[in-house]
N, C-alpha and C positions, 0 to 999 in steps of 0.2 A: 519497448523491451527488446531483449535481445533476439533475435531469429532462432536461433537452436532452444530457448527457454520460454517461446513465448505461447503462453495459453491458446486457447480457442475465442477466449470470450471476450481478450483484449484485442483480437484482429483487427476491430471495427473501429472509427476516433469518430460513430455518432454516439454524442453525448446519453442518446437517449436507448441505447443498447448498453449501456453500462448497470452493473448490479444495483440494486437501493436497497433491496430486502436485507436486513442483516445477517440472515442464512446465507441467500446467495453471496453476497461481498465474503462473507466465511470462507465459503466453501472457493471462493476464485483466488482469494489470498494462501488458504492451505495447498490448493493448485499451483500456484507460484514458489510457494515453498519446495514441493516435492516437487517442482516439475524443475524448478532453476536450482537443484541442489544445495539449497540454503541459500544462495549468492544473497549477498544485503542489498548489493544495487539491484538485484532483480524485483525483491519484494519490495525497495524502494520505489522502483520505475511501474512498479502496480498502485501503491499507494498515491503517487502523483496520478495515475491515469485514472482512480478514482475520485480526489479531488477538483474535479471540474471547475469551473470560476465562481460559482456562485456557492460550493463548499467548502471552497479553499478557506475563504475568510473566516467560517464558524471554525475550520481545525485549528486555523494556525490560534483564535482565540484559546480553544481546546487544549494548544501545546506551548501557551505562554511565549508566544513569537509571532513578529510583524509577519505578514502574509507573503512579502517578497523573501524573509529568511527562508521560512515551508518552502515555498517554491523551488530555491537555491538547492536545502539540505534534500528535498526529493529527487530532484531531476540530477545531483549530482555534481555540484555545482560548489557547494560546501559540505566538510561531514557532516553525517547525518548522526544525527543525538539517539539512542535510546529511548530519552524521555518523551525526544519527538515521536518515536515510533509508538509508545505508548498514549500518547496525547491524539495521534492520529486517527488510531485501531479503538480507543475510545469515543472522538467525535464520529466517528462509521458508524458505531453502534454494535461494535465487536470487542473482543479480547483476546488476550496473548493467553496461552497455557500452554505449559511443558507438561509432557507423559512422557512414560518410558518407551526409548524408541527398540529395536531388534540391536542382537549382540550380533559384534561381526567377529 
């Protein structure tokens, strides 16, 4: 992730300090949201860095794409789909939901 956007809880690249509860992976993707001001690559470059090697392959199943495409459309490589971001936050064991946010 980016330096100025990057959480707390992505600091670390052990696999074994990354979230699995689906509250926590929530709560560190909603983090990435409000912390990287929406940026897409930001929540992308979380979504890869929760996909590990040995999740990767159930998402990319999840997102109806070979595992090397996931890889690409995370890290940035190719655009990233919608449907992937859907198919991803799904294989987590999360969801997307919109609320109403404050008026500026």
């Amino acid at each position: 992730m980016r330096d100025a956007t990057r959480v707390p809880s992505a600091q670390t690249d052990d696999p074994t300090q990354r979230p699995l509860d689906p509250a926590d992976i929530a709560a560190y993707l909603d983090a990435c949201i409000v912390e990287g001001g929406g940026d897409p690559h930001v929540f992308a470059e979380a979504l890869c860095y929760l996909a590990d090697r040995h999740a990767l392959r159930s998402m990319a199943r999840a997102c109806c794409v070979p595992a090397d495409v996931l890889y690409r459309q995370l890290s940035g490589k190719r655009p990233l789909n919608f449907s992937t971001v859907i198919g991803a936050t799904r294989a987590l064991g999360v969801e997307l939901r919109v609320s109403v946010g404050e008026q500026r």
